[in-house]
C-alpha positions as CSV (number, residue, x, y, z in Angstrom):
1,X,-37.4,3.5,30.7
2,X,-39.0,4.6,27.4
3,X,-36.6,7.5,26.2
4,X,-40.0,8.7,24.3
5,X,-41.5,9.8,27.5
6,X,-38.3,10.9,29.4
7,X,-38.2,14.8,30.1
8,X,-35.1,15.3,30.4
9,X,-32.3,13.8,28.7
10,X,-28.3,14.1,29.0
11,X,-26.0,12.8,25.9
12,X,-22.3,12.4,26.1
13,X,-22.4,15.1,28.4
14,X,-18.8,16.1,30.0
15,X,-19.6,18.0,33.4
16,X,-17.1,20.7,35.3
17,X,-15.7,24.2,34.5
18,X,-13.7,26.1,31.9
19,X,-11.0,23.7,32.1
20,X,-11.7,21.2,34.6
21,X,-13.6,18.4,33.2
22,X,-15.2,16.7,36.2
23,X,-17.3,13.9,35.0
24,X,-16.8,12.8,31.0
25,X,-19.3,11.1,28.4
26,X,-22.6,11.1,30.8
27,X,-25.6,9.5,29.4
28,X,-29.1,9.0,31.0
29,X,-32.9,9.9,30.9
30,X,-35.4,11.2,33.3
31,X,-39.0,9.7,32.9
32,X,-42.2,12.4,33.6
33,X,-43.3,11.8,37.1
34,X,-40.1,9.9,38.2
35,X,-38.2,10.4,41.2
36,X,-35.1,10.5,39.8
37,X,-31.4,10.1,42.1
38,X,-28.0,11.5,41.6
39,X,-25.7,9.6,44.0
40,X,-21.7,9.1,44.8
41,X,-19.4,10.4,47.2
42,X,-18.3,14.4,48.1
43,X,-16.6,15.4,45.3
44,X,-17.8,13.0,42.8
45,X,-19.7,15.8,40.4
46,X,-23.3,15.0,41.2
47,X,-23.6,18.8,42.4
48,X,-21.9,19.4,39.4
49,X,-24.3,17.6,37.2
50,X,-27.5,19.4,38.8
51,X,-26.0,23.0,38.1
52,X,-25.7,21.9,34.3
53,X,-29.4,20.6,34.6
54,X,-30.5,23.9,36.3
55,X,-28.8,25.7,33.2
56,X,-26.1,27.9,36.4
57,X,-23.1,26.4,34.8
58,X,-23.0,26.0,30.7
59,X,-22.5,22.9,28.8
60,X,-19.1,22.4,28.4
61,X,-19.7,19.2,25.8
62,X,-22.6,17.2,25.0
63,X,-26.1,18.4,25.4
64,X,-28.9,18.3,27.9
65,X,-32.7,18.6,26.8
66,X,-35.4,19.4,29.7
67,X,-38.8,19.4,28.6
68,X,-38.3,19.4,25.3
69,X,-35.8,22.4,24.9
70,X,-32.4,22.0,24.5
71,X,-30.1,23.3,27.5
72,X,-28.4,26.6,25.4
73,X,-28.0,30.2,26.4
74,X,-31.5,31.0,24.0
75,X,-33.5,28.9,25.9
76,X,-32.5,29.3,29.5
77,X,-34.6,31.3,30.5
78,X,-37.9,29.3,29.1
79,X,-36.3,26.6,30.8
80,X,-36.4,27.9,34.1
81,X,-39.9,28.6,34.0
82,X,-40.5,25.0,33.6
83,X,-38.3,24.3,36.6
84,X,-38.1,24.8,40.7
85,X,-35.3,24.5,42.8
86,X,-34.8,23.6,46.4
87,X,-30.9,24.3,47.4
88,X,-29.1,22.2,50.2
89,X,-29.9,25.3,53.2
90,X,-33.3,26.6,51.7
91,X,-31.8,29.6,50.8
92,X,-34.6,31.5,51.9
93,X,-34.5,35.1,52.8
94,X,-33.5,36.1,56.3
95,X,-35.1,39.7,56.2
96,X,-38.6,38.3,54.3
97,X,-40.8,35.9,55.7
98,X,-42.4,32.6,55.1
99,X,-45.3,34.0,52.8
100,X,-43.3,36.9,51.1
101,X,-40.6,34.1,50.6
102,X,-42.7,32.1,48.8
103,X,-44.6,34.7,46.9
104,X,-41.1,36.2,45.2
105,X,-41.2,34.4,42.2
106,X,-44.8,35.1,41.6
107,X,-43.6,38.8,42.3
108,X,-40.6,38.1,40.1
109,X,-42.5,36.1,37.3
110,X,-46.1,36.8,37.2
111,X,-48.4,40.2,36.3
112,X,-51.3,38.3,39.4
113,X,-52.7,41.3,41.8
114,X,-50.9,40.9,45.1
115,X,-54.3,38.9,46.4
116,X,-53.6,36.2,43.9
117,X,-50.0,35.8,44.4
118,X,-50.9,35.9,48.2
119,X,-53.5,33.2,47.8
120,X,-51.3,31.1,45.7
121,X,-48.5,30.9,47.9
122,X,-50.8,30.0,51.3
123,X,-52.1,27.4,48.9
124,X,-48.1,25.9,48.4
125,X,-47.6,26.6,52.4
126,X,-50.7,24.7,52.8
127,X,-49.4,21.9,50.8
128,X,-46.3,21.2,52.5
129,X,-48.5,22.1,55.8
130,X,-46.6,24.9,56.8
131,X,-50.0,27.4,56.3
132,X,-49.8,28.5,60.1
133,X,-46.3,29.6,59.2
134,X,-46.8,31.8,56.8
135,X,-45.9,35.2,59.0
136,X,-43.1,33.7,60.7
137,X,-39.5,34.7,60.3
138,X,-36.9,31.5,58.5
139,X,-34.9,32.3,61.9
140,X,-38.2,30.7,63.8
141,X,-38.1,28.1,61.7
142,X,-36.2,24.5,62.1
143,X,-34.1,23.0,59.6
144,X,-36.8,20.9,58.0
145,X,-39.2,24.0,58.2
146,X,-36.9,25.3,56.3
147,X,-36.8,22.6,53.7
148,X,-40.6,22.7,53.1
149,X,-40.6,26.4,53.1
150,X,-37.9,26.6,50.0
151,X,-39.9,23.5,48.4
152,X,-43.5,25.7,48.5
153,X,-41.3,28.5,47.1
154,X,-39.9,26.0,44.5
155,X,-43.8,25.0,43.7
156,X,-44.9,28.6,43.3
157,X,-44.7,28.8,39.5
158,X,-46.5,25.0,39.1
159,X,-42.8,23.8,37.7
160,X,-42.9,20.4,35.5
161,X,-39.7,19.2,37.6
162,X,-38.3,20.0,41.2
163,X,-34.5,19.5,41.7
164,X,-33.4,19.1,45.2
165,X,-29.9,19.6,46.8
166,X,-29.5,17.5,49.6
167,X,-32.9,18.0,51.2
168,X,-32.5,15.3,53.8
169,X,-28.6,17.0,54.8
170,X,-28.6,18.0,58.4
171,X,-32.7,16.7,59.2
172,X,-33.2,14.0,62.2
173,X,-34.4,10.7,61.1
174,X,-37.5,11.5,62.0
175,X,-38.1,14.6,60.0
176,X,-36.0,13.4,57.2
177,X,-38.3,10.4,56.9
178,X,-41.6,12.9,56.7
179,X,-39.6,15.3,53.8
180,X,-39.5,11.9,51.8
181,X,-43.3,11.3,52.2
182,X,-44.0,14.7,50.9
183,X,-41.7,14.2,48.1
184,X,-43.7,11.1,47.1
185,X,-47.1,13.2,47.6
186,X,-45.8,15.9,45.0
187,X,-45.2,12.9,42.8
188,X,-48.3,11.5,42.9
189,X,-50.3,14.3,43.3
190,X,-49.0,16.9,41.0
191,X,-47.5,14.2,39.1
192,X,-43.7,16.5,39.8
193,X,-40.7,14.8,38.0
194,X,-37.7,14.6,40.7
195,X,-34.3,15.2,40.4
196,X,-32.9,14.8,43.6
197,X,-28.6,15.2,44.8
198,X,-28.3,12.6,48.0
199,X,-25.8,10.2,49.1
200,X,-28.2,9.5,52.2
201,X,-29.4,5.4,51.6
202,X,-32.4,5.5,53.5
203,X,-34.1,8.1,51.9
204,X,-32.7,6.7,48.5
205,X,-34.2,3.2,48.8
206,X,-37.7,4.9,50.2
207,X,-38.2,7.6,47.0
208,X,-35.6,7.3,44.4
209,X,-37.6,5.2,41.6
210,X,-34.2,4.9,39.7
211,X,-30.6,6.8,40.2
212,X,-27.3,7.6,38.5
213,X,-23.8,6.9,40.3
214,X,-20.6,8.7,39.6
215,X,-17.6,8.1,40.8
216,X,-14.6,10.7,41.5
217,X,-11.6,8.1,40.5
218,X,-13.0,7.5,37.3
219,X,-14.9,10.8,36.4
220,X,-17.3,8.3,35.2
221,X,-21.1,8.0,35.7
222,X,-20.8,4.1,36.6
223,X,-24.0,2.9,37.7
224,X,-27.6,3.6,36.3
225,X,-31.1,1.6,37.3
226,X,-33.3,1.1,40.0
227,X,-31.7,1.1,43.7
228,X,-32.6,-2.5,44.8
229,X,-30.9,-3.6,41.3
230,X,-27.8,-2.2,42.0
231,X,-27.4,-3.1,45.8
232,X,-28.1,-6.6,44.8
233,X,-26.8,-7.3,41.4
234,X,-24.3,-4.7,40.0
235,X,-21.1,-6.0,39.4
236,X,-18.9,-3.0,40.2
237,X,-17.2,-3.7,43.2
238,X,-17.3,0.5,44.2
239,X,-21.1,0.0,43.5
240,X,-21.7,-2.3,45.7
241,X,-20.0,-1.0,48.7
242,X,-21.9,2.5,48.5
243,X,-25.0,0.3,48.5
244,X,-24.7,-2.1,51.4
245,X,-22.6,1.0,53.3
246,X,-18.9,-0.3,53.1
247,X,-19.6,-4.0,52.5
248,X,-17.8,-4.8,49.6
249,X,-19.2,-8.2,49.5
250,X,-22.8,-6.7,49.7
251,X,-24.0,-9.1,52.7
């Protein structure tokens, strides 16, 4: 990918906590408008990864540029206007509902009149085509309800990137399947970079346009490129198998 469009960038980065050191020396780009994967098995420090991204955990080592700024306590917070977030349950507010959900960070980030910040959020309910929701309570809601509610909310600020936890965790086939085509809609619509925390194999093959693989053993990233590529031609044994789900010999 050409590192001179890339909006985010992570160099000899070592991911964990004040004295735990997860994943060491990780290195990759994000392209604008790329759906962008962050694979490997529970544990492995893909969730890890994403906090650093997010700016929640600090940089232990290395550095991590988003959209031009570089991830550091002085720019945090212009950082995070540039980004939305979709966590693994929605993490939505039991005691709001669908529309006041989505309007918080308008509320939180804005100076709009209340009938701007309203019309702005039914126009991110309406484009994940939960506008009929928008009085309901989450606890009406199903789990992939949920998952389009948090990604409206995550769209309310018109974010240059949306990370996403897991969103196909816990979803039927079915409604997993229709989370993917909206996360392909954003992207080609809004042109929304992607950074997106799976291990599930359908939905990586269907949206992720490349991905980065870490495994736990080695605290390594160990795999970087396009999903196809690496099912069919990495040489990394451990690669493979994730790939062609436990077949070590990739047939």
């Amino acid at each position: 990918m050409d590192a001179a469009d890339s909006i985010i960038s992570v160099e000899h980065l070592d991911a964990g906590y004040p004295g735990v050191t997860v994943l060491s020396d990780v290195n990759f780009t994000v392209s604008r408008g790329e759906v962008f994967a962050l694979l490997g098995g529970s544990g492995c420090g893909k969730s890890t990864i994403m906090k650093h991204l997010i700016g929640l955990n600090p940089v232990p080592a290395g550095k991590i540029t988003v959209a031009g700024l570089e991830m550091n306590r002085a720019n945090r917070d212009r950082i995070l206007r540039k980004i939305g977030v979709m966590y693994q349950s929605g993490a939505l507010f039991g005691s709001m509902s669908v529309l006041e959900n989505v309007m918080l960070p308008l509320e939180e980030f804005t100076r709009l009149p209340p009938a701007a910040r309203r019309t702005l959020a039914l126009m991110q309910l309406e484009l994940v085509g939960l506008r009929d929701a928008a009085e309901k309570m989450p606890a009406d809601l199903s789990g992939g309800m949920k998952k389009r509610v948090a990604i409206a909310r995550a769209l309310a600020l018109e974010p240059e990137i949306l990370f996403l936890d897991e969103p196909s965790a816990g979803l039927d086939p079915l409604t997993s399947s229709a989370l993917d085509d909206l996360i392909l809609r954003l992207r080609d619509t809004r042109g929304v970079t992607f950074v997106v925390v799976t291990h599930e194999l359908p939905s990586i093959f269907k949206i992720a346009d490349r991905c980065a693989m870490f495994d736990r053993a080695r605290h390594a990233m160990v795999a970087l490129g396009r999903p196809s590529e690496l099912r069919d031609g990495s040489a990394d044994p451990f690669v493979r198998k994730f790939f062609n789900r436990g077949d070590s010999n990739g047939s």
